[in-house]
Backbone as CSV, one residue per row, in Angstrom:
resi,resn,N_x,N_y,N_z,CA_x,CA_y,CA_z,C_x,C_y,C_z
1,UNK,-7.388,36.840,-9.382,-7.005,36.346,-8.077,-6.387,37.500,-7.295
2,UNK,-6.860,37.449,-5.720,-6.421,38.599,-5.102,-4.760,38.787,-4.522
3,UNK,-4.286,39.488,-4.115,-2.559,39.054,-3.310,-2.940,38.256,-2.221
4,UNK,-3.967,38.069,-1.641,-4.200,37.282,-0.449,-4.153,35.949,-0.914
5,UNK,-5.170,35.798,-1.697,-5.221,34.020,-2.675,-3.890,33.594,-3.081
6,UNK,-3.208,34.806,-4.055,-1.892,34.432,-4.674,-0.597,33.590,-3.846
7,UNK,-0.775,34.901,-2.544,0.279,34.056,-1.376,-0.284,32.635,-0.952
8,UNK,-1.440,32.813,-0.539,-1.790,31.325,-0.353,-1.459,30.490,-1.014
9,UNK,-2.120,30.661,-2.304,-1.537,29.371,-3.340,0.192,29.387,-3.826
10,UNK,0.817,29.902,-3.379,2.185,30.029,-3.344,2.872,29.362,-2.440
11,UNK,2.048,29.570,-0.834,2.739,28.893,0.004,2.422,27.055,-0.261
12,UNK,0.892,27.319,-0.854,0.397,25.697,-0.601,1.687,25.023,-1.897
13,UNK,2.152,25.827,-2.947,3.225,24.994,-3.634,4.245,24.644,-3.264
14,UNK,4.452,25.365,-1.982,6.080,25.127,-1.686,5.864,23.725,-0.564
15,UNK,4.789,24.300,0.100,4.365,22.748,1.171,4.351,21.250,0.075
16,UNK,3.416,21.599,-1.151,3.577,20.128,-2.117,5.302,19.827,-2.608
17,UNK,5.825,21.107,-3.155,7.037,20.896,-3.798,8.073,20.419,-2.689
18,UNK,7.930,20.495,-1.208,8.755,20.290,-0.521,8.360,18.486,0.320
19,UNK,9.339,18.169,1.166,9.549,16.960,1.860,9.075,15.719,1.268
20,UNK,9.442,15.734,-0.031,9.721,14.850,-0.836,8.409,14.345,-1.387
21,UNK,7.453,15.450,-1.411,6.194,15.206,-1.914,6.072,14.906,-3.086
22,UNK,6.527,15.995,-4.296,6.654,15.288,-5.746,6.982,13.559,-5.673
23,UNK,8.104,12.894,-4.977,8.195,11.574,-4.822,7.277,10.742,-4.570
24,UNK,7.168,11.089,-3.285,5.794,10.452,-2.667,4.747,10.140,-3.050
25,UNK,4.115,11.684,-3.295,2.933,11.551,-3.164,2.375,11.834,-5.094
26,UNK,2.976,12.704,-5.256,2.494,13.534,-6.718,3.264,12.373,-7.893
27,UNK,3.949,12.218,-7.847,4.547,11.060,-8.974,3.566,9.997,-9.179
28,UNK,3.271,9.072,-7.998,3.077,7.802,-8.017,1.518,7.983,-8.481
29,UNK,0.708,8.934,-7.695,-0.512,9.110,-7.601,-0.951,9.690,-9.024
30,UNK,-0.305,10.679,-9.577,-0.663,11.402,-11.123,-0.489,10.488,-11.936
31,UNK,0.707,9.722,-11.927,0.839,8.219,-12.548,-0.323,7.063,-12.654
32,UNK,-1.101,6.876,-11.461,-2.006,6.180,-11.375,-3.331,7.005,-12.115
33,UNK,-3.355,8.185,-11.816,-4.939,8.537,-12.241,-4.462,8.909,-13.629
34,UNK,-3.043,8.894,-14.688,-2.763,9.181,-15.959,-2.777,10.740,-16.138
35,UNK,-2.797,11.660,-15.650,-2.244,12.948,-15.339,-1.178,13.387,-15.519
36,UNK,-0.606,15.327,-15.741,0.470,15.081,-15.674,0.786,15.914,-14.047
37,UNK,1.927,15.783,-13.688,2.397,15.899,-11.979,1.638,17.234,-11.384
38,UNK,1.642,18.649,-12.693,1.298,19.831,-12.609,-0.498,19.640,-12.622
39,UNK,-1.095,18.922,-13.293,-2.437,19.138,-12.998,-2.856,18.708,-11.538
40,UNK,-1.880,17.715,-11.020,-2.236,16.632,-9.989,-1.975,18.020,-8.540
41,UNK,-0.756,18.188,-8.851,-0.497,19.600,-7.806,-1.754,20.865,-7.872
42,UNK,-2.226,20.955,-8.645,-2.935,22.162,-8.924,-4.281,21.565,-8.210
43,UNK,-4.794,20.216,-8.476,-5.651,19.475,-7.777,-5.624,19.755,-6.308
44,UNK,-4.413,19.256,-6.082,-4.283,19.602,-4.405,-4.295,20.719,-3.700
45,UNK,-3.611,21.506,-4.581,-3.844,23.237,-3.973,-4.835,23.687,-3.996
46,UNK,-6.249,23.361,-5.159,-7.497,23.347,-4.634,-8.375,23.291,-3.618
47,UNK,-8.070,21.882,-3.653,-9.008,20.934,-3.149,-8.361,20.800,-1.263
48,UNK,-7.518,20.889,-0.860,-6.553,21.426,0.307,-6.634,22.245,1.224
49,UNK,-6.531,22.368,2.166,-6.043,23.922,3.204,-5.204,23.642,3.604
50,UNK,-4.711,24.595,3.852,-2.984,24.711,4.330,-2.873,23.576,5.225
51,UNK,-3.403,23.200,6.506,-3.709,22.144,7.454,-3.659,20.947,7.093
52,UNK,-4.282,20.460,5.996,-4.329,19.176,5.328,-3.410,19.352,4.638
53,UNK,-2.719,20.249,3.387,-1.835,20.132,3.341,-0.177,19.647,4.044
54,UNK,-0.348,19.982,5.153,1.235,20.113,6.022,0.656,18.841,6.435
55,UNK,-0.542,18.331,7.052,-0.389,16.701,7.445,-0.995,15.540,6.516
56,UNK,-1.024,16.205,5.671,-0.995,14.721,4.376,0.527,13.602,4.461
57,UNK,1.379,14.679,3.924,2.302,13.533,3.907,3.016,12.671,4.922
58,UNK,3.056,13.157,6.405,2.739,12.280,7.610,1.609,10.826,7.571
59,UNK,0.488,11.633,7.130,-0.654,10.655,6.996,-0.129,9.736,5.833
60,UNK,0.099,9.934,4.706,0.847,9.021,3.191,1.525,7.846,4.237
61,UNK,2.664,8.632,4.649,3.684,7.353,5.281,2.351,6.528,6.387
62,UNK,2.326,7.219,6.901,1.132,5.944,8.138,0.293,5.209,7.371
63,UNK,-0.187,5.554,6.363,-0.770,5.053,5.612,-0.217,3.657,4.708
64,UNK,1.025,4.223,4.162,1.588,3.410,3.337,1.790,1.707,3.713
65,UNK,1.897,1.303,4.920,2.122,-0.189,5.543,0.362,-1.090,4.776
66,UNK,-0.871,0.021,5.311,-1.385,-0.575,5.291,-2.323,-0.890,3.745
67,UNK,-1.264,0.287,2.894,-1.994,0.322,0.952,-1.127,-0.901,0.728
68,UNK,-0.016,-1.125,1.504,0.784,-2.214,0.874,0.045,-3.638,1.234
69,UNK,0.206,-3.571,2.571,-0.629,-4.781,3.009,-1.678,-5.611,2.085
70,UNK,-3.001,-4.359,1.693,-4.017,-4.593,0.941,-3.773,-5.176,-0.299
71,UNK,-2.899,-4.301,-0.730,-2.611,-4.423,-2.214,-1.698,-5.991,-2.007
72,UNK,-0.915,-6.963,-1.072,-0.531,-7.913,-1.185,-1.396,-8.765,-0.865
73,UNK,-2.396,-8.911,0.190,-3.825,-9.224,0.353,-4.538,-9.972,-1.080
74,UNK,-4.885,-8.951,-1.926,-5.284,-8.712,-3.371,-4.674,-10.238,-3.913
75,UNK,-2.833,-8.837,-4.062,-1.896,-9.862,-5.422,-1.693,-11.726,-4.769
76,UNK,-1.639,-11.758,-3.247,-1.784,-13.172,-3.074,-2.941,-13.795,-2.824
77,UNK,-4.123,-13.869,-3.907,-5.625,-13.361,-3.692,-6.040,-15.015,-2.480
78,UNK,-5.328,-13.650,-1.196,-5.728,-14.339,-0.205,-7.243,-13.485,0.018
79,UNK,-8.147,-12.904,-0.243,-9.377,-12.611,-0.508,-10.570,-13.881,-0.889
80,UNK,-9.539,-14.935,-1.380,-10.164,-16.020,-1.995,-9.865,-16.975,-1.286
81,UNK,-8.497,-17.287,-1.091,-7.433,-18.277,0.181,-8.254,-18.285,1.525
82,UNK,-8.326,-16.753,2.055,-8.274,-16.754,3.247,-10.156,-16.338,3.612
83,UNK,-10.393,-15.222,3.287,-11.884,-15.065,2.997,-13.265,-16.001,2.744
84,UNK,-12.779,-16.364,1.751,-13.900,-17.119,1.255,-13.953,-18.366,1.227
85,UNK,-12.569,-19.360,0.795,-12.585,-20.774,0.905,-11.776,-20.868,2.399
86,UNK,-11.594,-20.364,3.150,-11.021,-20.422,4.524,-9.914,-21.643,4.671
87,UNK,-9.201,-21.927,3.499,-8.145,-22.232,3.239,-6.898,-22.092,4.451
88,UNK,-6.939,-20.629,4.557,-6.067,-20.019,5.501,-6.198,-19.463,6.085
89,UNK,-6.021,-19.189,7.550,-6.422,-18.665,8.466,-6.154,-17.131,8.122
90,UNK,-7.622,-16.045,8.906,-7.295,-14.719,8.443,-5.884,-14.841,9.557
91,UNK,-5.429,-15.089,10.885,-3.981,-14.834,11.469,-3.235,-15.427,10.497
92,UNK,-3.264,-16.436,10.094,-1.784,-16.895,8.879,-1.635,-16.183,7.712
93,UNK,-3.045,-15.491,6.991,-3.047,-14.244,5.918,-1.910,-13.228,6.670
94,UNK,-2.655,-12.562,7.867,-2.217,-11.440,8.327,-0.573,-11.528,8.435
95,UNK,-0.202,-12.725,8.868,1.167,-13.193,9.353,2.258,-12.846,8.176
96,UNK,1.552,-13.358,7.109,2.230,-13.780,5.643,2.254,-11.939,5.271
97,UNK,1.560,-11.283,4.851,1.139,-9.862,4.705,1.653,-9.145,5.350
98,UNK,1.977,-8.954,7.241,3.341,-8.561,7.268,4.205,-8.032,7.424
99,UNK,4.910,-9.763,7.149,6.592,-10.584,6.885,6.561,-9.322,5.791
100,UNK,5.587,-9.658,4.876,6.004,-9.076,3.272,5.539,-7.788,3.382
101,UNK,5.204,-7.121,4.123,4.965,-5.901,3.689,6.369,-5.042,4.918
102,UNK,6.817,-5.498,5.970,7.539,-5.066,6.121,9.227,-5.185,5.760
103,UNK,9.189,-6.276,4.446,9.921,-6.547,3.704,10.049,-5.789,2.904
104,UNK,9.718,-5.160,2.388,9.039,-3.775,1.211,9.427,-2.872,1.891
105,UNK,8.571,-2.118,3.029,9.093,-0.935,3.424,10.858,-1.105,4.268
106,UNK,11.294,-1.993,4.153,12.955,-2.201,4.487,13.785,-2.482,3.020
107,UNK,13.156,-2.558,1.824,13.497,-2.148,0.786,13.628,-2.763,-0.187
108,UNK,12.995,-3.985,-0.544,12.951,-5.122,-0.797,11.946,-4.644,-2.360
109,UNK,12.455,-5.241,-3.640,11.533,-4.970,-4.844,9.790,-5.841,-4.107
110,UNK,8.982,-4.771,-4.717,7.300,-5.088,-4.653,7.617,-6.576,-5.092
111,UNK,7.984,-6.631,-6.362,7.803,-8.488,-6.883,8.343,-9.583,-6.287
112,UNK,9.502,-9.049,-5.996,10.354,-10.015,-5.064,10.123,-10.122,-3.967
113,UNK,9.606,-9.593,-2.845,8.700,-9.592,-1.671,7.406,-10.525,-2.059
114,UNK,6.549,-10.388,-2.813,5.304,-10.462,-3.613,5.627,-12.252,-3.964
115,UNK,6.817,-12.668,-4.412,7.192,-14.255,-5.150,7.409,-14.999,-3.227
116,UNK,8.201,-14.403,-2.664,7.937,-14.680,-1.136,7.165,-14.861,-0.523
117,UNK,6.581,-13.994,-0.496,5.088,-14.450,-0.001,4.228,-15.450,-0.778
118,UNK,4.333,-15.447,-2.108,3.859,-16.543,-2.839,4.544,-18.039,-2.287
119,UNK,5.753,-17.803,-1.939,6.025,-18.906,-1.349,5.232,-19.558,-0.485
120,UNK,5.898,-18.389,0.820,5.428,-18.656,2.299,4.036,-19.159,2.257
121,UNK,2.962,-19.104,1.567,1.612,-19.119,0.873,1.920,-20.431,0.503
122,UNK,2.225,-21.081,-0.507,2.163,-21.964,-0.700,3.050,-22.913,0.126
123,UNK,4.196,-22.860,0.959,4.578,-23.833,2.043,3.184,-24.176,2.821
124,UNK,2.477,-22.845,3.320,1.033,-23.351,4.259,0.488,-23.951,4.065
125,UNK,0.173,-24.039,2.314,-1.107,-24.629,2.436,-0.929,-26.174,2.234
126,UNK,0.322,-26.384,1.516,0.850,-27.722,1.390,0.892,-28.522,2.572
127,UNK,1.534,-28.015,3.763,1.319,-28.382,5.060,0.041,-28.549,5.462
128,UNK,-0.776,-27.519,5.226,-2.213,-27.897,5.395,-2.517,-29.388,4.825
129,UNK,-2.378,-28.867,3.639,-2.490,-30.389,2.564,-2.327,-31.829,3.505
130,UNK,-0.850,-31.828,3.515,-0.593,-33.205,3.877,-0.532,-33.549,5.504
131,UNK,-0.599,-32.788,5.904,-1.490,-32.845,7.498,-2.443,-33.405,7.592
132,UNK,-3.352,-32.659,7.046,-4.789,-33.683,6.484,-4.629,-34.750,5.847
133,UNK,-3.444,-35.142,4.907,-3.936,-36.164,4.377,-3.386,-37.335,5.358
134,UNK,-2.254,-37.489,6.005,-1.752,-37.949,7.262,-3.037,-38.290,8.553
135,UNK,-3.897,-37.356,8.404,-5.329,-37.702,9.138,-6.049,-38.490,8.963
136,UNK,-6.115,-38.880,7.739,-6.986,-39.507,6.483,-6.800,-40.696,6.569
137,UNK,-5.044,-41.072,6.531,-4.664,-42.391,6.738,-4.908,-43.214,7.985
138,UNK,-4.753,-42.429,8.726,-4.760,-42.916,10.074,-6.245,-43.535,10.391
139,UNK,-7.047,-42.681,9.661,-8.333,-42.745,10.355,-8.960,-44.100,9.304
């Protein structure tokens, strides 16, 4: 490797090692793909230019509302609720998703946000429920 490459890949470590990237981004993510933090960094200094480097972790946070969203989407498999048996309206999904996802990023445990929304989820649909069945009688 030349002194030109070397500095490069020197500076691109200090951009990962800095603004709380190990936290962010390199922990959670090396964790997920079963890695250890140093292969995951070495990945990025690759695969990277300085440019994408410095606005990744801007992009992470903008990002982050809407990995949460999905991922509560999923765990309250309103995919099935709201999607497919149209159970629930995609606005009452979106509504429920979020309450709870900006419950989370204000600091709230994933599960305990996650049992909330399981609630709020099931108050709807019960209401749904006996709304209709209140229709039923009448008619």
């Amino acid at each position: 490797m030349d002194h030109d490459q070397e500095i490069l890949e020197l500076m691109k470590t200090r951009i990962i090692r800095s603004y709380k990237w190990r936290d962010d981004i390199v922990k959670p993510l090396s964790s997920e793909l079963e890695i250890d933090y140093d292969e995951f960094e070495q990945i990025l200094i690759n695969k990277l230019d300085m440019s994408s480097l410095e606005a990744l972790h801007p992009r992470f946070e903008s990002a982050r509302p809407r990995c949460i969203k999905e991922r509560l989407h999923a765990d309250l498999r309103l995919c099935w609720l709201a999607d497919v048996m149209e159970i629930v309206s995609p606005k009452e999904a979106d509504a429920i998703t979020s309450k709870i996802t900006q419950e989370i990023l204000d600091g709230v445990e994933y599960d305990k946000a996650l049992e909330d929304g399981r609630h709020q989820l099931l108050k709807l649909i019960r209401k749904c429920f006996y709304t209709l069945k209140k229709i039923r009688l009448f008619h």
